[in-house]
C-alpha atoms as a printed R data frame, in Angstrom:
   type eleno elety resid chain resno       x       y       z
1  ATOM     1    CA   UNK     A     1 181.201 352.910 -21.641
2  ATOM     2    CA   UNK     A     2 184.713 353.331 -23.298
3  ATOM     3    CA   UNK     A     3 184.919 353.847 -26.595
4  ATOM     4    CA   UNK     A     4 187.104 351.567 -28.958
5  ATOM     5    CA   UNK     A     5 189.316 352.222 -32.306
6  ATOM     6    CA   UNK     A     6 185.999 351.847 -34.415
7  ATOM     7    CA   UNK     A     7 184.243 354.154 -32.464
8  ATOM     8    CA   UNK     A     8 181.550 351.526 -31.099
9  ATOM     9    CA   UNK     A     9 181.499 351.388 -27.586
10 ATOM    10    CA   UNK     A    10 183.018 348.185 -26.003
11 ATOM    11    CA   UNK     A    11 180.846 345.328 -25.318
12 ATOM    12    CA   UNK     A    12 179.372 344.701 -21.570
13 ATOM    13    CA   UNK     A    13 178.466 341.573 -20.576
14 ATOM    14    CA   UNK     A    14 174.876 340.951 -20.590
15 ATOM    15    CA   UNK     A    15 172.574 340.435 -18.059
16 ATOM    16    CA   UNK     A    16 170.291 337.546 -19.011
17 ATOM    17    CA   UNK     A    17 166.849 339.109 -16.936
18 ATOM    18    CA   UNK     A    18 167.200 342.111 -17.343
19 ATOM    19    CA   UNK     A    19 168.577 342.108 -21.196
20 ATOM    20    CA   UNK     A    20 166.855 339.074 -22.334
21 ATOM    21    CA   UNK     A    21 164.059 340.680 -24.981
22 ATOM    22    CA   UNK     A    22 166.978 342.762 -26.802
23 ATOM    23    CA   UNK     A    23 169.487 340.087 -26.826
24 ATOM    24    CA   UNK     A    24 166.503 338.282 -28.851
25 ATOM    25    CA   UNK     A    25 165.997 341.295 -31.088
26 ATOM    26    CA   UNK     A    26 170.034 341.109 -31.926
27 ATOM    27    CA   UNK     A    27 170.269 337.077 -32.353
28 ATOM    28    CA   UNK     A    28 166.520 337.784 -34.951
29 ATOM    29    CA   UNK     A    29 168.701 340.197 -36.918
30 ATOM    30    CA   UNK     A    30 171.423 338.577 -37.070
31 ATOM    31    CA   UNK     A    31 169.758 335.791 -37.954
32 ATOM    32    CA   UNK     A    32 168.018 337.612 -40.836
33 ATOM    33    CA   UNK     A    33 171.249 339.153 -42.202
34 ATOM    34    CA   UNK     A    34 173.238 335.912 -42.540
35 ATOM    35    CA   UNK     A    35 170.343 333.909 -44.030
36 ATOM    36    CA   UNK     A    36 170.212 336.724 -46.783
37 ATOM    37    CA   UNK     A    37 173.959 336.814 -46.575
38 ATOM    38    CA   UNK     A    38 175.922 334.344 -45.132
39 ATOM    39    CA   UNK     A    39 179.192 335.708 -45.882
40 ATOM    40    CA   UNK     A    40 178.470 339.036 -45.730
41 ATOM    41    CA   UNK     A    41 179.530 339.971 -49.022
42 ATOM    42    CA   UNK     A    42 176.999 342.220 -49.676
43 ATOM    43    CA   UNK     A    43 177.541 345.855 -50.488
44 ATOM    44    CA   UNK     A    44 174.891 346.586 -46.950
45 ATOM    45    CA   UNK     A    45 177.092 344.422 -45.176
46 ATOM    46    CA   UNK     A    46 180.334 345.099 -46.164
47 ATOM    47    CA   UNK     A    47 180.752 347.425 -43.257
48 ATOM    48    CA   UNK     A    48 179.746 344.996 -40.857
49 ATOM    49    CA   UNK     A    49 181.771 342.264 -42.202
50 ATOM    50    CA   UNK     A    50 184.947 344.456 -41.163
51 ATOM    51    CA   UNK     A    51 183.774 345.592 -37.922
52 ATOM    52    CA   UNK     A    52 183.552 342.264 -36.990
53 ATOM    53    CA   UNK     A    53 186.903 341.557 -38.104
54 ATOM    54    CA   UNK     A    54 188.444 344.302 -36.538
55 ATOM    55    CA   UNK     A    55 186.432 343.889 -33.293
56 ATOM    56    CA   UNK     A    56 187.276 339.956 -32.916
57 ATOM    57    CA   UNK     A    57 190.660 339.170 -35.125
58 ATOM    58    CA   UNK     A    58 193.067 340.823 -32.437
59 ATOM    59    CA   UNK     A    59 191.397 338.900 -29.825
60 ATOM    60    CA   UNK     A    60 191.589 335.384 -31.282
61 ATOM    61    CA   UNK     A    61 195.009 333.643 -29.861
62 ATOM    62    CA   UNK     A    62 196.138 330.041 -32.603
């Protein structure tokens, strides 16, 4: 996979049969973090909050 600016690798599209159990580990954690804290304001989550940012801001066209 190539790698990005944040040093994550860039997503693939999943395949639903054969990725199905950790795409369901990834929405329960998810889920977990954002019920603790939904904004992600947290000091833990701070991080995240920005890689998401980064990640998804450049590719959102108003």
């Amino acid at each position: 996979m190539e790698q990005c600016n944040t040093g994550l690798p860039e997503f693939k599209i999943a395949n639903l049969f054969e990725d199905i159990e950790t795409l369901k580990m990834v929405q329960s954690v998810a889920i977990k973090i954002l019920s603790d804290d939904p904004k992600l304001e947290k000091d833990k989550n701070k991080l995240l909050k920005e890689l998401i940012k980064e990640k998804f801001m450049k590719r959102i066209e108003i």
